[in-house]
N, C-alpha and C positions, 0 to 999 in steps of 0.2 A: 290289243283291246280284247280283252276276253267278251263273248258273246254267252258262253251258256255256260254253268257250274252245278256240279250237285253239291247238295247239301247233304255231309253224311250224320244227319242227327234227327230229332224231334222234336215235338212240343214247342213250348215257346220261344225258344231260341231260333227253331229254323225259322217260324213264320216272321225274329225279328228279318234275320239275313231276306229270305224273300222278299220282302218291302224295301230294303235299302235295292235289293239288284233289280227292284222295277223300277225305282227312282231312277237308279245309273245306264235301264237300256238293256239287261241281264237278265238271258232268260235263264230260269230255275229249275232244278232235277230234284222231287221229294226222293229219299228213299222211304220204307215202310216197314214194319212186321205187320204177320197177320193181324195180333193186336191192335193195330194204327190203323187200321182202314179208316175208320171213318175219324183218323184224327183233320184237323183243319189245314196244317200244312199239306196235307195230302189234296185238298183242295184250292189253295191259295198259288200252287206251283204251277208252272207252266205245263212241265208233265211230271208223273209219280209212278213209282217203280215198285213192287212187293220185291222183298229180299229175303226172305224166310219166316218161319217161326216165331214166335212170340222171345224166347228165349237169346239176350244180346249175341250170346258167342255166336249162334246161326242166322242171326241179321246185322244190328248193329255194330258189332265187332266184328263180322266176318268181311275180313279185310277184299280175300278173291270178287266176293259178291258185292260189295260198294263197284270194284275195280270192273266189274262185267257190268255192271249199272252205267256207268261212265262209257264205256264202250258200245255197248248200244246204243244209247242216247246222243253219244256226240257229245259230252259235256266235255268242256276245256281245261273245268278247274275245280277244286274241290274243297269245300270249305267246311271247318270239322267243329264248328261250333264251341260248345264247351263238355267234357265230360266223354266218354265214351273214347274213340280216337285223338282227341283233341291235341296230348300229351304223348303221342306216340311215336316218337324217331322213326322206329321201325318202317311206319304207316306213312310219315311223311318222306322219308326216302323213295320207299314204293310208289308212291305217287308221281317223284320228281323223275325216278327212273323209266318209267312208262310212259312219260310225257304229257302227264295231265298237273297242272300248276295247285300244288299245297299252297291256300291259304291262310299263311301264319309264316310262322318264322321257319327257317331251314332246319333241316334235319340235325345238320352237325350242334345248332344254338339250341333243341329244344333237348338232344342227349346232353349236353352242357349244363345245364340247369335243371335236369329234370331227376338226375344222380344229387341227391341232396349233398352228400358229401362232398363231390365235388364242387358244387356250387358255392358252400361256404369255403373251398380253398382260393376260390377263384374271386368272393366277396373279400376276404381276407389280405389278398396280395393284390387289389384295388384298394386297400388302408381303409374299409369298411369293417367299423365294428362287429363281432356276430356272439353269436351267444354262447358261451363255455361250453365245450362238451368233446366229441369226441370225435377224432381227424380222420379216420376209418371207420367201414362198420363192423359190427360186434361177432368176433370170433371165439372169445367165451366167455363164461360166468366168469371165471377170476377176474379177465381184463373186466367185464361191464363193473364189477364189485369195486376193482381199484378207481376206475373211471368215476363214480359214484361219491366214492369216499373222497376224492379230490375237489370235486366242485361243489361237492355238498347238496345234499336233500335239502326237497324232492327234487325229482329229478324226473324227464320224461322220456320212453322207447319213444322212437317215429319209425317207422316204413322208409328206405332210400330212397325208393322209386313212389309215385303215385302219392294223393294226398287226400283232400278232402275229410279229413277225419280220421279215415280209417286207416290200421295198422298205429296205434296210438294207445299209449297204455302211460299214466302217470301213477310214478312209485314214493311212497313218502320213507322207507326203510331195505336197506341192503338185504334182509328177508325176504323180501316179496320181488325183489328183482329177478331171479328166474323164474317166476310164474308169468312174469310181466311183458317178458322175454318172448318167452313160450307162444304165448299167445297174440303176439305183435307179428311175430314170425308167420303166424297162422292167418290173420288176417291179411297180411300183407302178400304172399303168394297169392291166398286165393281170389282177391283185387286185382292185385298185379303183375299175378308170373314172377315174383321176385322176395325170395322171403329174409332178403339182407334188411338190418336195421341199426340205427345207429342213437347215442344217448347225445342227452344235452341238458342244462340248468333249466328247473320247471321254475317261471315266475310266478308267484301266487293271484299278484294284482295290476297286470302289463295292460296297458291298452294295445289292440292292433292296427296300424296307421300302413296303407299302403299307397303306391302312387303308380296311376293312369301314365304310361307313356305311351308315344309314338316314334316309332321309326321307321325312316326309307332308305333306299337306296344309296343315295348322296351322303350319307352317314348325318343328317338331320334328326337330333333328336329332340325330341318336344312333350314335357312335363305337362299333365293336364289336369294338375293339381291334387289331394289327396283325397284319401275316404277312410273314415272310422267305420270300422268292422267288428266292434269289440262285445258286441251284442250277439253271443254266439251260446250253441245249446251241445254239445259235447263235440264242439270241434266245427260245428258247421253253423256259417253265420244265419242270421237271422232277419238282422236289421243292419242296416247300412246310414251313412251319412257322409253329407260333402256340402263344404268341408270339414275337417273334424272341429270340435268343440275343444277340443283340451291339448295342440298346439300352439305355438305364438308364431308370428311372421319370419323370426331367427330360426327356430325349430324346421318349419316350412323348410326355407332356404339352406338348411341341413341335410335333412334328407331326400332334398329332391335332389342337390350335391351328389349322394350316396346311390341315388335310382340310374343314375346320367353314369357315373366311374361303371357301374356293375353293367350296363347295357351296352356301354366300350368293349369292358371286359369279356364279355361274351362275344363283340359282334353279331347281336340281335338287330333286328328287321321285321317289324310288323308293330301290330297293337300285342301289349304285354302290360303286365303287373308287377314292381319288384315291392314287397310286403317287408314291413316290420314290425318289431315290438318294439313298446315304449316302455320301459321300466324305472323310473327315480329318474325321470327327466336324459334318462341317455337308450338314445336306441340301439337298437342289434337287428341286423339283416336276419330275415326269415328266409325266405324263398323266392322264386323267381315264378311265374305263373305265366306258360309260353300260349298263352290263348287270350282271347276276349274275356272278361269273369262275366259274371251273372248280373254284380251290382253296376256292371258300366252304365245302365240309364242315368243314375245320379249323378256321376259326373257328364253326359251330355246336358242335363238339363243347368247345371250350372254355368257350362262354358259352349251352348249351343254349338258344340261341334257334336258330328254324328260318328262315331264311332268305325262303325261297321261300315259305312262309305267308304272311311281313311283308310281301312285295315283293305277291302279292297282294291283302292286305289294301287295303294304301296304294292301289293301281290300284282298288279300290271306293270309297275315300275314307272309309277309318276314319283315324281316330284310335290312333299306336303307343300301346301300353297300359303303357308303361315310359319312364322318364328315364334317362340317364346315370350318375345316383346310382346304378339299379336294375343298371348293366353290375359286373361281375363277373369278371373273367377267372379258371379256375380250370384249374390242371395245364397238360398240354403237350400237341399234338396235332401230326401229322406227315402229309403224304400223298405217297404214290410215284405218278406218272403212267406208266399202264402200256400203251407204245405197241404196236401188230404192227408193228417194225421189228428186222430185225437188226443187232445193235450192233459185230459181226467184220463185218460186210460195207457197211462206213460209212450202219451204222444204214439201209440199202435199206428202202422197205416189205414189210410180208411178208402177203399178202393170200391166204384162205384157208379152207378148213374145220378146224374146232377137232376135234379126235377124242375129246379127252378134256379137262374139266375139272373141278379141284378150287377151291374159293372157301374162303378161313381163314375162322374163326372164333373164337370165343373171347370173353372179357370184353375191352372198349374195344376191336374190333377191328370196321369196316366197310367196305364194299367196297360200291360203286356202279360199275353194268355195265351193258352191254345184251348182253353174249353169253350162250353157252352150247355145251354138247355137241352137235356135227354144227351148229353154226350157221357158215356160211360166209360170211366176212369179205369185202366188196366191194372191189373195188381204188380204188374211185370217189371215198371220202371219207376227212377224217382219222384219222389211224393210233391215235387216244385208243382202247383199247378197253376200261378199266377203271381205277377209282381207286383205289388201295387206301389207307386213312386209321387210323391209329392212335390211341390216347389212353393215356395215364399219367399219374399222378401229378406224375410230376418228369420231364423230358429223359430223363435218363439212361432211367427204367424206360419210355420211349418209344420209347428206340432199342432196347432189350432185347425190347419186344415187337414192333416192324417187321419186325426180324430175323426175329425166328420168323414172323410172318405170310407174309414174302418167304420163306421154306424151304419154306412148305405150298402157295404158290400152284403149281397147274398149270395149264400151257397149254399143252394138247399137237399137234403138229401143224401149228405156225407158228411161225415165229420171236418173242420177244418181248424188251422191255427187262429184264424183272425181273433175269436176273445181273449188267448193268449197275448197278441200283441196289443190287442187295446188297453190289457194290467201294467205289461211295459211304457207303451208311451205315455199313458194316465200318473205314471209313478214318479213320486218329486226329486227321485234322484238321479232318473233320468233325464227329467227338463234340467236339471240344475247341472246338464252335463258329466256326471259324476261317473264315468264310466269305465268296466276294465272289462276284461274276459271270461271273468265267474262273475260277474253282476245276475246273472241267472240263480247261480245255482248256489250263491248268497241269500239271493232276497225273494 
């Protein structure tokens, strides 16, 4: 039973993990940058550590310095949230090696999936559809030009390693492919130490359907239904939903088929993500996503399971206490990503002190944060500064109550997304379901 774990991250994520590990008994290690001092997690833990500078590589990424956090503290186990470490083999071997317990899947499952390339060989020879493109990453302009002219434009660079957006360049002409190149390369080291890249078929109008799994020990793996993520603003989602609007119950039972072969295929252990697209009613394997995501509330609030409980269960080596038979999907659940960016001024970040804020409330209405009034917002890290998540009965009394939730948030003092998403959820093509992955940058 593990007793104490650090948490190697920030903001709203760690303070969700601290809350589940008081529920379960676990006591909590913040770490910190200067910058963080007076973030909430820092206060919410049991005890909190400074780990350097403002700047990731000399806190948050600085792997010695988590590892020396841990050792003086005593903490047993260490859980990496999302982002930052989260995705990093390297990080989770070290950890396994020194004998403090990586919460999440093993080192060997998260190099498996986290080499895109590999991933889809491994999706592929699981009889998992994936999306045309290329079997290796790109060692020149000729190959990427022949590659291109195969599958046919557009067509899009991605990054091997790392995701989120970045390292991502869509090309609509065999012209513009080594500039596209070029600069995928560039993003992509300077992210992730890694500036290999590999092509693939660009869909114009895919929805993106992923699916909630869990696994332990006992090789039990358990589907916790899906999420539309298709609401997304150059690569990084926005709005989220569960379940999606624009499968059928055969589709469901499709590719959660396709979630269950590829988590075999891996030998994965922990909570995880395996993402698709949906293109002209047939899917293709995206990625595999070896952490907790950001949008898990919505699917908790659907299938009142708690996520981050089961995920550290499973890292103690229980046994899930539930089958398949036992998932249950029930009502609709919605979450707004609520960034400090200004949306009039191409969404600039907007870093700062909050003067004034108001948090909704109400029946099925939750909000996961690390702010608060007079708390000043760093320029240092991602611009997430609060989730806002709904639940209803039906869709429809879902978007009924986001609305009102998005009317009551205040944030006063910085710039933020919320009027952005209230033109989204306000918009009849979005209530009528109508949804893909340029639905942005369409309408």
């Amino acid at each position: 039973m593990l007793k104490k774990i650090l948490i190697a991250n920030r903001g709203e994520i760690a303070i969700r993990i601290i809350r589940a590990c008081k529920e379960l008994g676990i006591e909590t290690v913040a770490i910190y940058s200067e910058a963080d001092s007076n973030s909430l997690h820092t206060k919410f833990a049991d005890e909190a550590v400074c780990i350097g500078p403002p700047p990731p590589k000399q806190s948050y990424l600085s792997i010695p310095r988590i590892l020396s956090a841990c050792e003086v503290t005593g903490a047993e186990g260490v859980h990496p949230g999302y982002g930052f470490l989260a995705e990093n083999s390297n990080f989770a071997g070290i950890c396994e090696e020194n004998g403090f317990k990586f919460i999440g899947p093993s080192s060997e499952a998260i190099l498996a999936v986290g080499d895109k390339i590999n991933a889809r060989k491994l999706a592929k020879k699981a009889g998992i559809p994936i999306i045309p493109g290329s079997n290796t990453s790109i060692t020149s302009i000729d190959e990427a030009k022949t590659i291109g002219k195969e599958i046919g434009y557009p067509v899009i660079v991605k990054a091997l390693s790392g995701g989120g957006g970045r390292g991502m360049r869509i090309v609509n002409s065999s012209e513009k492919l080594e500039k596209a190149i070029t600069i995928a390369q560039q993003e992509a080291k300077g992210n992730f130490g890694d500036e290999k890249v590999y092509i693939e078929k660009y869909f114009k109008k895919p929805r993106h359907i992923e699916i909630q799994i869990l696994a332990d020990e006992f090789n039990n793996i358990v589907c916790l239904g899906e999420r539309e993520c298709s609401i997304q603003r150059k690569h990084q989602k926005l709005i989220e939903e569960a379940p999606s609007p624009g499968i059928t119950d055969k589709q469901r039972e499709e590719i959660e088929k396709y979630a269950i072969a590829m988590i075999n295929a891996v030998g994965y252990r922990s909570a995880g993500t395996v993402e698709f697209l949906l293109d002209d009613n047939h899917f293709y394997f995206l990625e595999v996503n070896a952490r907790v995501q950001v949008e898990h509330p919505i699917t908790e609030m659907v299938t009142g399971i708690d996520i981050i409980k089961e995920q550290l269960l499973i890292a103690e080596g229980k046994k899930l206490e539930f089958t398949q038979k036992d998932i249950h999907i029930k009502g609709h659940a919605i979450e707004c990503r609520i960034n400090a960016e200004d949306p009039k001024n191409n969404f600039a970040p907007s870093p700062g002190k909050i003067k004034a804020l108001y948090i909704p409330g109400g029946f099925g209405v939750r909000v996961d944060t690390h702010i608060y009034g007079q708390y000043k917002i760093p320029p240092n890290y991602d611009s997430l500064i609060a989730k806002l998540i709904v639940y209803g009965d039906t869709r429809a009394q879902c978007i009924t109550r986001i609305e009102r939730a998005l009317s009551e948030l205040l944030i006063d003092g910085i710039h933020t997304t919320i009027s952005f998403h209230q033109k989204i959820i306000k918009d009849e093509r979005f209530k009528k379901g109508e949804l893909h992955t340029h639905f942005i940058e369409e309408f």
